[in-house]
mmCIF file of the N, C-alpha and C atoms, coordinates in Angstrom:
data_MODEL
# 
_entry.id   MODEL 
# 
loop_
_atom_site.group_PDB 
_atom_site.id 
_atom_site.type_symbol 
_atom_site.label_atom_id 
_atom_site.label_alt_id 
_atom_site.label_comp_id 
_atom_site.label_asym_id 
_atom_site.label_entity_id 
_atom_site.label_seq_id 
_atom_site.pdbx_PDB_ins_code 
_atom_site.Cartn_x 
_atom_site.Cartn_y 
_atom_site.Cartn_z 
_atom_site.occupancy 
_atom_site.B_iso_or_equiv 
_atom_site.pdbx_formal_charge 
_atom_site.auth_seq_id 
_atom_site.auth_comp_id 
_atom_site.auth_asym_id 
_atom_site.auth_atom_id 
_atom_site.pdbx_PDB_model_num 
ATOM 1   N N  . UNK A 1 1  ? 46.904 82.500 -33.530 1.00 0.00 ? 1  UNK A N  1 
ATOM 2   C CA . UNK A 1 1  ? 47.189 82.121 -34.895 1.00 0.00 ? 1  UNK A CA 1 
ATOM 3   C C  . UNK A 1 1  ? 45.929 82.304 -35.724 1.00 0.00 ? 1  UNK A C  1 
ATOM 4   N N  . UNK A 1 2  ? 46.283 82.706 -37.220 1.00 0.00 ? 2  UNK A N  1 
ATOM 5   C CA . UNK A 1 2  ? 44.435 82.909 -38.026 1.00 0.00 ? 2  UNK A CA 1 
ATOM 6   C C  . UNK A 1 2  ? 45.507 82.097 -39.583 1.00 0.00 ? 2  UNK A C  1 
ATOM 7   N N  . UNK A 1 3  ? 44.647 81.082 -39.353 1.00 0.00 ? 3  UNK A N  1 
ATOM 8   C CA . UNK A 1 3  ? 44.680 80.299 -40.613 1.00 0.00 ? 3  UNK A CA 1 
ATOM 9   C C  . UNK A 1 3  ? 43.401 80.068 -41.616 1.00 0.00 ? 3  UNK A C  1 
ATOM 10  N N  . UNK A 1 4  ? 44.170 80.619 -42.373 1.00 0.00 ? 4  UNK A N  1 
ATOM 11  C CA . UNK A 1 4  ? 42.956 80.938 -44.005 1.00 0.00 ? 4  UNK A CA 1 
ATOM 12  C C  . UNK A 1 4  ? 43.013 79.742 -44.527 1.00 0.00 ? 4  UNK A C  1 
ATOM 13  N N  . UNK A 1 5  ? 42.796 79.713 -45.741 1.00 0.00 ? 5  UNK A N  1 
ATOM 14  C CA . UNK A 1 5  ? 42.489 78.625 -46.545 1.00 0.00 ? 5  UNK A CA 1 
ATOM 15  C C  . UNK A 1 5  ? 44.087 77.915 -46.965 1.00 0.00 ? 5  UNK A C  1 
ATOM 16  N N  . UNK A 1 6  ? 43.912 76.308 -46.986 1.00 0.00 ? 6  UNK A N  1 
ATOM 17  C CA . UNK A 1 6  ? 46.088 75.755 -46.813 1.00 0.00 ? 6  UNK A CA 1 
ATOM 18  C C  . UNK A 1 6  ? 46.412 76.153 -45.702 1.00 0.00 ? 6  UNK A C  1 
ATOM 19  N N  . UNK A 1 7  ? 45.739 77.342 -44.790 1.00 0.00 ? 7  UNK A N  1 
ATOM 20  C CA . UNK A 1 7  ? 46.728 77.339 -43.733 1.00 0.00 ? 7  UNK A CA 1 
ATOM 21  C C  . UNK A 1 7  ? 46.673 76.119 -42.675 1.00 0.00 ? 7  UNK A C  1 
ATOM 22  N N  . UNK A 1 8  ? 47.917 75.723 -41.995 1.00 0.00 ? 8  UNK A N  1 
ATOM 23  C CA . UNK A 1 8  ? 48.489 74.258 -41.171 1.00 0.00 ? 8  UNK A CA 1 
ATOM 24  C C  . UNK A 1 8  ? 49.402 74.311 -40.695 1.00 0.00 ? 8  UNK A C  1 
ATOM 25  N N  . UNK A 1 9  ? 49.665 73.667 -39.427 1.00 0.00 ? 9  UNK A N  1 
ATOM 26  C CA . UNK A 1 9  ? 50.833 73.344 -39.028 1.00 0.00 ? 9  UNK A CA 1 
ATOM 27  C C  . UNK A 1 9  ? 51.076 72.181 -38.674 1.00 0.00 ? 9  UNK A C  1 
ATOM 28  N N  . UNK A 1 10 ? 52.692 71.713 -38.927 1.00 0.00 ? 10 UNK A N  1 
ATOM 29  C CA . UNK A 1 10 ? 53.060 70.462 -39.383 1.00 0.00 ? 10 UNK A CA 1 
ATOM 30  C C  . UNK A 1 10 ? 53.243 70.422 -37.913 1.00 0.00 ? 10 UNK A C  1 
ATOM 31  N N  . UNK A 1 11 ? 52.951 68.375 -37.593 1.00 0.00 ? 11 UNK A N  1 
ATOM 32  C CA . UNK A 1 11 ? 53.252 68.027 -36.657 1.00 0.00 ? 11 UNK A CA 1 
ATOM 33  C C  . UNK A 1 11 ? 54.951 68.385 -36.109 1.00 0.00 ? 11 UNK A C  1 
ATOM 34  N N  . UNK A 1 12 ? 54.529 68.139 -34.253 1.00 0.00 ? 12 UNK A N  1 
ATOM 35  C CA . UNK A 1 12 ? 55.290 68.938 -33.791 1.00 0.00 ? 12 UNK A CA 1 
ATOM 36  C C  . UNK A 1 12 ? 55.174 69.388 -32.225 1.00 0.00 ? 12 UNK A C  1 
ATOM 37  N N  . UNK A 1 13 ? 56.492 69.128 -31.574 1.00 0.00 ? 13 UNK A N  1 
ATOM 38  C CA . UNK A 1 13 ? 56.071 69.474 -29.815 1.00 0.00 ? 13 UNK A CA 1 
ATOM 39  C C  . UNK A 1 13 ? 56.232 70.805 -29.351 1.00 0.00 ? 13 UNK A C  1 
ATOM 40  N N  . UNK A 1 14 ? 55.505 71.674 -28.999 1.00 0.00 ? 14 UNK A N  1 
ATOM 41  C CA . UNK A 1 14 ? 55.936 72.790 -27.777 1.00 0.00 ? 14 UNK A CA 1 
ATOM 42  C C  . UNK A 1 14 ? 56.974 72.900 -27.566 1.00 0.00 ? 14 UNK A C  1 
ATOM 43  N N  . UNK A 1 15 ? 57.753 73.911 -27.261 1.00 0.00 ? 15 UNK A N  1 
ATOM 44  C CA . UNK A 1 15 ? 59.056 74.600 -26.780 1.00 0.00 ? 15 UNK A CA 1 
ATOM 45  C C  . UNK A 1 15 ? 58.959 74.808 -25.820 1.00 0.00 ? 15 UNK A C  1 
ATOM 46  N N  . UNK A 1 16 ? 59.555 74.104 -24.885 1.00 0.00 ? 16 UNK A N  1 
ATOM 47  C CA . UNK A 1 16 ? 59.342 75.009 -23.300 1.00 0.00 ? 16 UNK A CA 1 
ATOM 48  C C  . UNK A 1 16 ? 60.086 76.111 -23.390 1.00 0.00 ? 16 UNK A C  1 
ATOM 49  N N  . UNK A 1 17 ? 59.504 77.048 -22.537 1.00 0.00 ? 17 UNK A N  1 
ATOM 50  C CA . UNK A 1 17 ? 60.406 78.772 -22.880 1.00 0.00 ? 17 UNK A CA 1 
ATOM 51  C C  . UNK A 1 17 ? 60.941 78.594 -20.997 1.00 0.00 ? 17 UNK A C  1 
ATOM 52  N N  . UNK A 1 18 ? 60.426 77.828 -19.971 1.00 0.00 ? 18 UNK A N  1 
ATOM 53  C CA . UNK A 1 18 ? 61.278 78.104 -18.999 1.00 0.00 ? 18 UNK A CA 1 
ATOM 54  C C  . UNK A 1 18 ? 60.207 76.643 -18.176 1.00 0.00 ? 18 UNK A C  1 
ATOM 55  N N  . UNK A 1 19 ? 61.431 76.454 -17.103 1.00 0.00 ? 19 UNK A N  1 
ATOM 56  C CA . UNK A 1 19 ? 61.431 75.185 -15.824 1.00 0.00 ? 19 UNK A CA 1 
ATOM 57  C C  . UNK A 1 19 ? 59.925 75.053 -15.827 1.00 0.00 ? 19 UNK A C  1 
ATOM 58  N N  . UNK A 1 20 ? 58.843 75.975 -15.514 1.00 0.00 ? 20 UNK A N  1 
ATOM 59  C CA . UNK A 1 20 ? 57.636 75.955 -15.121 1.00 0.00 ? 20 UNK A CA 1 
ATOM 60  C C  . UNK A 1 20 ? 56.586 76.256 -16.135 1.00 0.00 ? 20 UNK A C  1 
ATOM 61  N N  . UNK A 1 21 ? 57.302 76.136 -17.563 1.00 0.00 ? 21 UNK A N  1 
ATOM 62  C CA . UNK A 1 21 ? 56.166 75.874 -19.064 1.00 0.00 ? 21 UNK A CA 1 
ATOM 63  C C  . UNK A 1 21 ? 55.674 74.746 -19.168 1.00 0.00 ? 21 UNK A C  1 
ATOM 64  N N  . UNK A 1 22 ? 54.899 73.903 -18.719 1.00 0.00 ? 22 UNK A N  1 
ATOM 65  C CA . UNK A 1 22 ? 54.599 72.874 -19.073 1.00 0.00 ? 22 UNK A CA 1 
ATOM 66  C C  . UNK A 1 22 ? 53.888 72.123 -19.311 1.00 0.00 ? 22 UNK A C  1 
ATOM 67  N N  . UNK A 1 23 ? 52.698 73.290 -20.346 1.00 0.00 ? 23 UNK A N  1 
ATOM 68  C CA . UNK A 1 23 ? 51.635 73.087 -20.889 1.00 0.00 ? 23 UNK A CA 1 
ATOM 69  C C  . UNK A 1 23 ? 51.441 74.368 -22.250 1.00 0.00 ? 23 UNK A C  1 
ATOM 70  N N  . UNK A 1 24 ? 50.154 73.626 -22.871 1.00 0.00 ? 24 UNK A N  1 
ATOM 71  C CA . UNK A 1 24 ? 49.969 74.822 -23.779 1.00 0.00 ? 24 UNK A CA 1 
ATOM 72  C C  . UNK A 1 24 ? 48.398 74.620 -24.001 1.00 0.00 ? 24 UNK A C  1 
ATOM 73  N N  . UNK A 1 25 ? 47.939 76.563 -23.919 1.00 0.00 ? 25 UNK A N  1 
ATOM 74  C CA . UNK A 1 25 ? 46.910 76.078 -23.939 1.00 0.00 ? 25 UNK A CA 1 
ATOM 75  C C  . UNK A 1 25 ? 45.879 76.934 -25.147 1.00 0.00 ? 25 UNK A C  1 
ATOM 76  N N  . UNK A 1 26 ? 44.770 76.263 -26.082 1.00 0.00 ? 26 UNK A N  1 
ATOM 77  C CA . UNK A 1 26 ? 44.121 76.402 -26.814 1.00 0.00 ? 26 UNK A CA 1 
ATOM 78  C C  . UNK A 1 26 ? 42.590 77.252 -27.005 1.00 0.00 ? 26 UNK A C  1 
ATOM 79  N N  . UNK A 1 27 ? 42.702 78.592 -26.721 1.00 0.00 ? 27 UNK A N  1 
ATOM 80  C CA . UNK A 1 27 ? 41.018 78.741 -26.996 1.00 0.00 ? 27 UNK A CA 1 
ATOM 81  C C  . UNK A 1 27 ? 40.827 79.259 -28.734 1.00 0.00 ? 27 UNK A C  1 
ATOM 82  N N  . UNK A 1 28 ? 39.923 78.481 -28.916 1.00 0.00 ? 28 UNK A N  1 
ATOM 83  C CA . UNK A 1 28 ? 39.332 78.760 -30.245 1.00 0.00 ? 28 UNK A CA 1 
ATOM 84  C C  . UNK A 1 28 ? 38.208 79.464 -30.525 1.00 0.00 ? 28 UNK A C  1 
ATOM 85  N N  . UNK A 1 29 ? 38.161 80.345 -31.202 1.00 0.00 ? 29 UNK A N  1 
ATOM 86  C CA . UNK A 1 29 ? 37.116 81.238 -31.440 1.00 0.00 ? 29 UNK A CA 1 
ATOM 87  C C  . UNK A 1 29 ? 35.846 80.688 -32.532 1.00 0.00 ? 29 UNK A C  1 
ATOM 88  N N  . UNK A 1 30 ? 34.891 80.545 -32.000 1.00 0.00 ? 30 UNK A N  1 
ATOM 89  C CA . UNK A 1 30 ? 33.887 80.428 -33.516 1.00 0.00 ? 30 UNK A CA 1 
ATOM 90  C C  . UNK A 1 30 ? 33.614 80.894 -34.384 1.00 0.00 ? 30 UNK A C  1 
ATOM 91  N N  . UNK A 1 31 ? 34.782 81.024 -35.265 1.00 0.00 ? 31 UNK A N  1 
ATOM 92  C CA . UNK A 1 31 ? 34.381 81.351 -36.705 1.00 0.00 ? 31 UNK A CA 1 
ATOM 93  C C  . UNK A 1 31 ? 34.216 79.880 -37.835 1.00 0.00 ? 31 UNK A C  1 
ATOM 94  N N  . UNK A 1 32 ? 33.840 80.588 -38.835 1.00 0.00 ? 32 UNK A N  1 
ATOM 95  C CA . UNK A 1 32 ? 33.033 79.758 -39.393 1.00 0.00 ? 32 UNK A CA 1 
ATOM 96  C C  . UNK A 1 32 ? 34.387 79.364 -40.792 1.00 0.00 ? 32 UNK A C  1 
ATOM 97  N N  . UNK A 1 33 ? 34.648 78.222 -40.041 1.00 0.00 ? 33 UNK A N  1 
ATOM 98  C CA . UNK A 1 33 ? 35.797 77.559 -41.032 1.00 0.00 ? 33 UNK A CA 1 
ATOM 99  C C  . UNK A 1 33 ? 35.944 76.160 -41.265 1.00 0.00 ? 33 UNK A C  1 
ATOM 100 N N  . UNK A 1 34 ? 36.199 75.575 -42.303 1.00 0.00 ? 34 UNK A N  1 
ATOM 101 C CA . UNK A 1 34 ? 35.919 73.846 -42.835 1.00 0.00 ? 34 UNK A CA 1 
ATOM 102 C C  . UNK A 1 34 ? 37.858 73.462 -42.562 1.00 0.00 ? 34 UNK A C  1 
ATOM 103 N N  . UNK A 1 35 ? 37.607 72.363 -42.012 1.00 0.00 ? 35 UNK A N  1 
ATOM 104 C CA . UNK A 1 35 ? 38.969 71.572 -42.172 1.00 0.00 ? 35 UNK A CA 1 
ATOM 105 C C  . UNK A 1 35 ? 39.617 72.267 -41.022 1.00 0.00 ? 35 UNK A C  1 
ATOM 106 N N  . UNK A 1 36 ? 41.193 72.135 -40.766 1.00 0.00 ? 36 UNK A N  1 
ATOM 107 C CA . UNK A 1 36 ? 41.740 73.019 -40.002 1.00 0.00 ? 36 UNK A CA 1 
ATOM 108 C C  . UNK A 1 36 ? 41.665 71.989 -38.532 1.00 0.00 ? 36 UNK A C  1 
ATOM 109 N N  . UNK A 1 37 ? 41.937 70.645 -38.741 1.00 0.00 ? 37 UNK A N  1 
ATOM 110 C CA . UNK A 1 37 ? 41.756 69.720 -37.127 1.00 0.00 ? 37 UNK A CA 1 
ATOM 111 C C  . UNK A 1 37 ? 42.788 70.119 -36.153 1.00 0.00 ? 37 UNK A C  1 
ATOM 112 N N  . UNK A 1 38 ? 42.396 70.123 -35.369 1.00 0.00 ? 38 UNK A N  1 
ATOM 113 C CA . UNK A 1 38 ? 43.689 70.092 -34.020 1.00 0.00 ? 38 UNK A CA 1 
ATOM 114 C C  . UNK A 1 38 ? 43.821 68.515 -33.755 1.00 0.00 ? 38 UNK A C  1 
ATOM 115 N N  . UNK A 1 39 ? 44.641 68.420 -34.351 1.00 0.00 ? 39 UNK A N  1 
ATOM 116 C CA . UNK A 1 39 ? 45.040 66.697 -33.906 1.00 0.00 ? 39 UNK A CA 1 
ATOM 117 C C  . UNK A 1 39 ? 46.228 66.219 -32.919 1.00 0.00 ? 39 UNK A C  1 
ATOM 118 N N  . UNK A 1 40 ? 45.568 66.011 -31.768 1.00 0.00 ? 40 UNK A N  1 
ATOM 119 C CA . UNK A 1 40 ? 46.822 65.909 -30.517 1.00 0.00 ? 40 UNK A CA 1 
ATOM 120 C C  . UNK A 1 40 ? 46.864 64.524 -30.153 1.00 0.00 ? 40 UNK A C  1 
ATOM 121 N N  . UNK A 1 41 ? 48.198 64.005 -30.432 1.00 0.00 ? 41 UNK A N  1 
ATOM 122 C CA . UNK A 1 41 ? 49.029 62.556 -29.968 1.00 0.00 ? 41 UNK A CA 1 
ATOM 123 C C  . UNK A 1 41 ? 47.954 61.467 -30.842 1.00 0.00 ? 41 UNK A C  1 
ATOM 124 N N  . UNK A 1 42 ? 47.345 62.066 -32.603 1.00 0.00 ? 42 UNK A N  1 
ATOM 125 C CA . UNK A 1 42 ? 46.865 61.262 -33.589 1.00 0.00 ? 42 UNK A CA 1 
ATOM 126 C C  . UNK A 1 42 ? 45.360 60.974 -33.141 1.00 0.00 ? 42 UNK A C  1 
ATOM 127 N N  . UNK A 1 43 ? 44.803 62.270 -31.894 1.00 0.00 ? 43 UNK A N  1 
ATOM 128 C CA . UNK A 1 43 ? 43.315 62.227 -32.127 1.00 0.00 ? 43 UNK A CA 1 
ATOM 129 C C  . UNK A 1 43 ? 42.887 63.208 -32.502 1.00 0.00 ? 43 UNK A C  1 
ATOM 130 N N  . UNK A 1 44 ? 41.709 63.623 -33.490 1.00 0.00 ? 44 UNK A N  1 
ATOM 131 C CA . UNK A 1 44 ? 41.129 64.461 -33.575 1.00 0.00 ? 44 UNK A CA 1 
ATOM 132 C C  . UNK A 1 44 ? 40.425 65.479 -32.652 1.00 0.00 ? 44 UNK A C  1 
ATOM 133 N N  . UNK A 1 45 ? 40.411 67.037 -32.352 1.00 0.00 ? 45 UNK A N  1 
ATOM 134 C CA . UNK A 1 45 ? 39.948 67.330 -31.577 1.00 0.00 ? 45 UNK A CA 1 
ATOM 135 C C  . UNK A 1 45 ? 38.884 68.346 -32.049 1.00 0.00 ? 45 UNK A C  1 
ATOM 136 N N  . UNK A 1 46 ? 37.370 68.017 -31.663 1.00 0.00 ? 46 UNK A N  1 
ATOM 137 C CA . UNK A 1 46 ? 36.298 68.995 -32.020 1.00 0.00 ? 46 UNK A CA 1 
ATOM 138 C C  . UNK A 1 46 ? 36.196 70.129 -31.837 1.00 0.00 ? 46 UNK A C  1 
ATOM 139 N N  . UNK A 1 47 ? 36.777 71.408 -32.668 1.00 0.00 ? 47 UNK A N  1 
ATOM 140 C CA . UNK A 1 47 ? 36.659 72.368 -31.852 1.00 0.00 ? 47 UNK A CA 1 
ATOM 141 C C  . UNK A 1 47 ? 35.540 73.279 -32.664 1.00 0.00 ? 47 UNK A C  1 
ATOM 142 N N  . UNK A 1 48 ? 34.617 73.004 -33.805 1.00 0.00 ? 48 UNK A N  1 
ATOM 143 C CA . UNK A 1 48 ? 33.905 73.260 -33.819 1.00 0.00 ? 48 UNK A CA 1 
ATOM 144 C C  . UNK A 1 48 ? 32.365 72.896 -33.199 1.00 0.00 ? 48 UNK A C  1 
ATOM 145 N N  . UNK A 1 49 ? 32.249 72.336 -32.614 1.00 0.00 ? 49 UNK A N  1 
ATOM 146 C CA . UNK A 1 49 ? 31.071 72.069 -31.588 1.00 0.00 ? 49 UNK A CA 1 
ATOM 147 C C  . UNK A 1 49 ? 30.584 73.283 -30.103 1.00 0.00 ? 49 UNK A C  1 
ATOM 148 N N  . UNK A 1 50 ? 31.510 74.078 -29.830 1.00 0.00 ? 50 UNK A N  1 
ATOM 149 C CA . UNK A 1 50 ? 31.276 74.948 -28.686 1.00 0.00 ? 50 UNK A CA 1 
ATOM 150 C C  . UNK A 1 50 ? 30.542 76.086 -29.560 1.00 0.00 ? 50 UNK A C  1 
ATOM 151 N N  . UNK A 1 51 ? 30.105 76.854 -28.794 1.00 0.00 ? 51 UNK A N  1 
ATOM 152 C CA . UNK A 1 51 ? 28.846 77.733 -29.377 1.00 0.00 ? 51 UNK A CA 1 
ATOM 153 C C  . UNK A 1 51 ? 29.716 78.894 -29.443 1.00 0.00 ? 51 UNK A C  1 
ATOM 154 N N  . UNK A 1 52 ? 30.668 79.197 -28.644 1.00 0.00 ? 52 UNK A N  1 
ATOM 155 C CA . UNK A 1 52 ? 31.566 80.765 -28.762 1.00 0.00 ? 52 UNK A CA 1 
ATOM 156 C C  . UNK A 1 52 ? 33.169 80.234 -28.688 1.00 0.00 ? 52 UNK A C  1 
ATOM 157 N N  . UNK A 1 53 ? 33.245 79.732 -27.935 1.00 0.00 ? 53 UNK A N  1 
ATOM 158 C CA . UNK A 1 53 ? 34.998 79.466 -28.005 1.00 0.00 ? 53 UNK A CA 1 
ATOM 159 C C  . UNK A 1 53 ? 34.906 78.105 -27.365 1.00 0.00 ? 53 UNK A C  1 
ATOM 160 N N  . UNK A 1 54 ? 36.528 77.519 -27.412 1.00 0.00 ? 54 UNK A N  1 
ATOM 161 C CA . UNK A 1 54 ? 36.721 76.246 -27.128 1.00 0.00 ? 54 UNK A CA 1 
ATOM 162 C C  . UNK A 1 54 ? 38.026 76.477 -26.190 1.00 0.00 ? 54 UNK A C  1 
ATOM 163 N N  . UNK A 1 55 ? 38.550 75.640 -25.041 1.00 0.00 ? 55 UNK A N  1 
ATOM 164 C CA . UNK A 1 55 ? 39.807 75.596 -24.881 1.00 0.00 ? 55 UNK A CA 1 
ATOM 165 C C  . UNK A 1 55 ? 40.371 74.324 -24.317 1.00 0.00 ? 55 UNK A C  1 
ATOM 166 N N  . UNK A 1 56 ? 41.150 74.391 -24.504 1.00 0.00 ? 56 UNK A N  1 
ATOM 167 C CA . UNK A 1 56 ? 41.768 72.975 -24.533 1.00 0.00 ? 56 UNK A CA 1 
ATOM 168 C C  . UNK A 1 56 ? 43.250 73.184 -23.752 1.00 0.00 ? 56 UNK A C  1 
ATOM 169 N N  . UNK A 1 57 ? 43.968 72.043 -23.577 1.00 0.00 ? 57 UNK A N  1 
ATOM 170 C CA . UNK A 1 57 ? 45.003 71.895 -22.691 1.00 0.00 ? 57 UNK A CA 1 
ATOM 171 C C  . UNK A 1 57 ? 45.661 70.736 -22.886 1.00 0.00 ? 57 UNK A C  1 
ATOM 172 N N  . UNK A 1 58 ? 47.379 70.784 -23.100 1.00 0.00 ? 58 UNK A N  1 
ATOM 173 C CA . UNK A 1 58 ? 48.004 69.801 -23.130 1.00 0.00 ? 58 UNK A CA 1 
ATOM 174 C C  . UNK A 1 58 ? 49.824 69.800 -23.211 1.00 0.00 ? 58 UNK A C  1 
ATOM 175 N N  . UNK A 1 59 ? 50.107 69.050 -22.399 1.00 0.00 ? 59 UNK A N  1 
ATOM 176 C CA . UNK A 1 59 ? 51.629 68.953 -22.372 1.00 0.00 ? 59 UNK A CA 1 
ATOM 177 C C  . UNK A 1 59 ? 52.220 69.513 -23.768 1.00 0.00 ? 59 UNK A C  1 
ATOM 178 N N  . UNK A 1 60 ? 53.578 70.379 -22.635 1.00 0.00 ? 60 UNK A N  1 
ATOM 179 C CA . UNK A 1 60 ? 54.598 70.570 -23.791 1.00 0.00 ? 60 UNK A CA 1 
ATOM 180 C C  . UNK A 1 60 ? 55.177 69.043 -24.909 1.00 0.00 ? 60 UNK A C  1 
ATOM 181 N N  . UNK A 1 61 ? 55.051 68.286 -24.314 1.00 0.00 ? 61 UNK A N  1 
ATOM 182 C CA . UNK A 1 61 ? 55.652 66.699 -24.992 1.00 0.00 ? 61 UNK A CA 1 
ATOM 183 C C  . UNK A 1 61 ? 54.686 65.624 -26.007 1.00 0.00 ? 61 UNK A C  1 
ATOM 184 N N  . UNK A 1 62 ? 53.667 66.508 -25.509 1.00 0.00 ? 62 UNK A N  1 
ATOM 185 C CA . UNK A 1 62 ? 52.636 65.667 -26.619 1.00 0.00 ? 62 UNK A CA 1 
ATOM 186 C C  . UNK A 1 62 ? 52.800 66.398 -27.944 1.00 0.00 ? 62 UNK A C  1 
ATOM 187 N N  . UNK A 1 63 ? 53.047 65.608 -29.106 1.00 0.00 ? 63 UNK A N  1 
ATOM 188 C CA . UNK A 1 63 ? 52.581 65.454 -30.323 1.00 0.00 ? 63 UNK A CA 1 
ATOM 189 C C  . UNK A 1 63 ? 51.440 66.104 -30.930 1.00 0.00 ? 63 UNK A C  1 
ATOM 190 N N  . UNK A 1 64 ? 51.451 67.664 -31.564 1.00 0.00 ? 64 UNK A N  1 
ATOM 191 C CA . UNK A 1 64 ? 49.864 67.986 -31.988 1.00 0.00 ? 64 UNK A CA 1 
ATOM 192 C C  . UNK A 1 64 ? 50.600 68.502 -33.212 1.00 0.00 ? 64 UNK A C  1 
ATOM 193 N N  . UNK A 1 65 ? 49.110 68.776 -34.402 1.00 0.00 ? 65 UNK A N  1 
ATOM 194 C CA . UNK A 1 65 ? 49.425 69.688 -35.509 1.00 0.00 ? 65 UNK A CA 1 
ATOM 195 C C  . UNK A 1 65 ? 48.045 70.167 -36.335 1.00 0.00 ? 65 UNK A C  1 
ATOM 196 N N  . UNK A 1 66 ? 48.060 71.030 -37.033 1.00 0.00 ? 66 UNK A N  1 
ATOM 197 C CA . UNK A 1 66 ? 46.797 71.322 -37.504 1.00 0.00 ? 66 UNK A CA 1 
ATOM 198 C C  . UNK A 1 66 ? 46.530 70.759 -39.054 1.00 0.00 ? 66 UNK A C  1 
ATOM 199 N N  . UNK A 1 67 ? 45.163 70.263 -39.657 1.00 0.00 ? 67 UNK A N  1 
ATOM 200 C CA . UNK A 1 67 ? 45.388 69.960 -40.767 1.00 0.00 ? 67 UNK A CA 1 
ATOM 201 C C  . UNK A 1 67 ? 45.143 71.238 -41.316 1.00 0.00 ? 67 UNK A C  1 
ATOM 202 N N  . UNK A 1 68 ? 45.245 71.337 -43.446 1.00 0.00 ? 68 UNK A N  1 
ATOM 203 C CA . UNK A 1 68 ? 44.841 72.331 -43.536 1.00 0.00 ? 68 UNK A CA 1 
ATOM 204 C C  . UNK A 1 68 ? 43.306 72.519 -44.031 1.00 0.00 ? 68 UNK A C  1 
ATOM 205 N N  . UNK A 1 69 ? 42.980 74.331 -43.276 1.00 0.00 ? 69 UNK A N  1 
ATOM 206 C CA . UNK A 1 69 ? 41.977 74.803 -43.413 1.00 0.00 ? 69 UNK A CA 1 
ATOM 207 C C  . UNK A 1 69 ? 41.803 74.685 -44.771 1.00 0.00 ? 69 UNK A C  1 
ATOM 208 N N  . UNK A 1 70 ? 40.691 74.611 -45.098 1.00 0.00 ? 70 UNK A N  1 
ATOM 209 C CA . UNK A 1 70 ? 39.845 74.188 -46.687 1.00 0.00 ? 70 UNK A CA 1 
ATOM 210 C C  . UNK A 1 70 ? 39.041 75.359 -47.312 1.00 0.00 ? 70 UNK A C  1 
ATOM 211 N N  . UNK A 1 71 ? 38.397 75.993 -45.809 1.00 0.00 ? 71 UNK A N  1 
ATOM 212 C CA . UNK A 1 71 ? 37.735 77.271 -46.493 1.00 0.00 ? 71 UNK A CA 1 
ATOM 213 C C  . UNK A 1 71 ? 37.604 77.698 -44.940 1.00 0.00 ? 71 UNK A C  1 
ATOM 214 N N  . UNK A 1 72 ? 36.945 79.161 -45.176 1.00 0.00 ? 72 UNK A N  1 
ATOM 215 C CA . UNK A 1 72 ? 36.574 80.264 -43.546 1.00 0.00 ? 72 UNK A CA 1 
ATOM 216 C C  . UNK A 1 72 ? 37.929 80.432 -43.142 1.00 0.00 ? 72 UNK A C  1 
ATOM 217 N N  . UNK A 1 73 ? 38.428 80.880 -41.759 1.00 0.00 ? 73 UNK A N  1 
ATOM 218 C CA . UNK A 1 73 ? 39.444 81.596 -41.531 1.00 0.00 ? 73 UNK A CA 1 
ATOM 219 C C  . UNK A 1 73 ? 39.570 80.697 -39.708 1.00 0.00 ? 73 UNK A C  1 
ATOM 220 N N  . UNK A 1 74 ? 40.288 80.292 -39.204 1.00 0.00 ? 74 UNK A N  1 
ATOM 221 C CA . UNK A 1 74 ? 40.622 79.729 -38.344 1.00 0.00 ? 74 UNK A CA 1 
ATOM 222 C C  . UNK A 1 74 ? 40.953 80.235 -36.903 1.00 0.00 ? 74 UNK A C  1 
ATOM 223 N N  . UNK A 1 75 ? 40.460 80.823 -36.149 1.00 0.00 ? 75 UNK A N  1 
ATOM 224 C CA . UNK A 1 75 ? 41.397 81.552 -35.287 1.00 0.00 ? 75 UNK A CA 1 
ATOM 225 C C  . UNK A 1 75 ? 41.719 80.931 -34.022 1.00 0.00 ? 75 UNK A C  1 
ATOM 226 N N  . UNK A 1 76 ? 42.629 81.451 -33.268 1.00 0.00 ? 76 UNK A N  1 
ATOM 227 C CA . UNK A 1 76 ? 43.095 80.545 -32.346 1.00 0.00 ? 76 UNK A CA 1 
ATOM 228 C C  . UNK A 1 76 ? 43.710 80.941 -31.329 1.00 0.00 ? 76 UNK A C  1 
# 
């Protein structure tokens, strides 16, 4: 996903696509972008702190969504 500036996604669970989906998982690239949180089950998650990419991991059933990006370009 590359979210520009407003770009977000509204809270919201994973789709399992089959019996043995049952996770989803996150690497983030370091680009240089303000706002734009990964907020999973109402915590914030840092994903600007890693020096090149980030990845992350979490149930199809948990609760995540992105706020929106403010400025820079988001990628994901």
């Amino acid at each position: 996903h590359i979210y520009g500036p407003g770009g977000h996604f509204q809270p919201h669970l994973d789709s399992r696509h089959s019996e043995d989906h049952v996770g989803t998982l996150v690497i983030a690239l370091n680009t240089p972008y303000t706002g734009g949180d990964l907020v999973i089950d109402g915590k914030v998650i840092d994903l600007h702190s890693a020096p090149n990419a980030l990845v992350g991991t979490f149930y199809t059933d948990v609760e995540h969504h992105v706020t929106p990006v403010t400025s820079g370009v988001r990628i994901v």
